[in-house]
C-alpha positions as CSV (number, residue, x, y, z in Angstrom):
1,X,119.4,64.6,105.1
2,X,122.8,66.1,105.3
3,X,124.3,67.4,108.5
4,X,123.4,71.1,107.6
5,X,119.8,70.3,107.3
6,X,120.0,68.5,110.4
7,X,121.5,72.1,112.3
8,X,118.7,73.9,111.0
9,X,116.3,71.7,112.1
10,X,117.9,71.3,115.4
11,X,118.0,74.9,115.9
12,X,114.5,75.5,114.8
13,X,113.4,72.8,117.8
14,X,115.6,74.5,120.0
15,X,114.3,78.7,119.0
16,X,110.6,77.2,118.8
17,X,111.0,75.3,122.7
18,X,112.6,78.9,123.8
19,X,109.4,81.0,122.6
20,X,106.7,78.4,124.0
21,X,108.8,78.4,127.4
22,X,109.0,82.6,127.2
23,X,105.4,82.5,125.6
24,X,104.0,80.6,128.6
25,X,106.0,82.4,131.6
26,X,104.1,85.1,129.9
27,X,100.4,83.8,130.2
28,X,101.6,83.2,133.6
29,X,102.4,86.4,134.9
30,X,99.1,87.6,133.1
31,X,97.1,85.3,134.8
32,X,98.3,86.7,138.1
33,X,97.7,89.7,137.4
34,X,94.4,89.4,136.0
35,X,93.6,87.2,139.6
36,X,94.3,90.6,141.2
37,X,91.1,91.7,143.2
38,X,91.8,95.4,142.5
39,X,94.8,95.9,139.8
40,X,96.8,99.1,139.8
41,X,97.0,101.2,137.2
42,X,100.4,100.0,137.0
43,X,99.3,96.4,136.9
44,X,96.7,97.5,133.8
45,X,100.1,99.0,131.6
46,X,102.1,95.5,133.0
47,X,99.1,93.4,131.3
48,X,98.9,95.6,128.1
49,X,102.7,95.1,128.4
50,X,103.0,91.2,128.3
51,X,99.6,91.0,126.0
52,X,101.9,93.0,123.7
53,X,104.8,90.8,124.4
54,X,102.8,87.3,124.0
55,X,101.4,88.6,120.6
56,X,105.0,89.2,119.3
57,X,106.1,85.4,120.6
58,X,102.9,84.1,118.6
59,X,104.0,85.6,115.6
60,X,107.4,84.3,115.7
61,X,106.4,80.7,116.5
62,X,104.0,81.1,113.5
63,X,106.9,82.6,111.7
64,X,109.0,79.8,112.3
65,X,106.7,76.8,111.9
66,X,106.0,78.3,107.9
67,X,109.8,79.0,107.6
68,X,109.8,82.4,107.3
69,X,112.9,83.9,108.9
70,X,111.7,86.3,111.7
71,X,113.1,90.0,112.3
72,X,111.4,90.6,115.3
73,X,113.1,90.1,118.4
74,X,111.6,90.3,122.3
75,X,112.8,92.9,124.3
């Protein structure tokens, strides 16, 4: 394995550790919502929100784990 190979792989530990860590502080803050008694409308477009936003981070762990190079980015 030359040291190329070694960056890439490197990197792709490092990009997939950053989505898990943003994928879970994300099924946190849902989960606190979703503990709300009574949720505000506001709370209901927040959770549509991060759903959205965890379904993006799923498709580019998936993304990376198959080597596909991923074009989305999280906002």
């Amino acid at each position: 394995m030359d040291f190329s190979t070694q960056q890439d792989f490197r990197a792709m530990a490092d990009d997939s550790r950053r989505l898990a860590a943003e994928h879970h502080r994300y099924s946190t803050l849902l989960e606190a919502i979703q503990k709300k008694p009574f949720p505000t409308v506001e709370d209901e477009v927040e959770a549509m929100r991060i759903k959205k936003m965890k379904l993006r981070l799923k498709d580019q762990m998936e993304a990376l784990t198959h080597g596909r190079p991923s074009s989305m980015s999280v906002a």
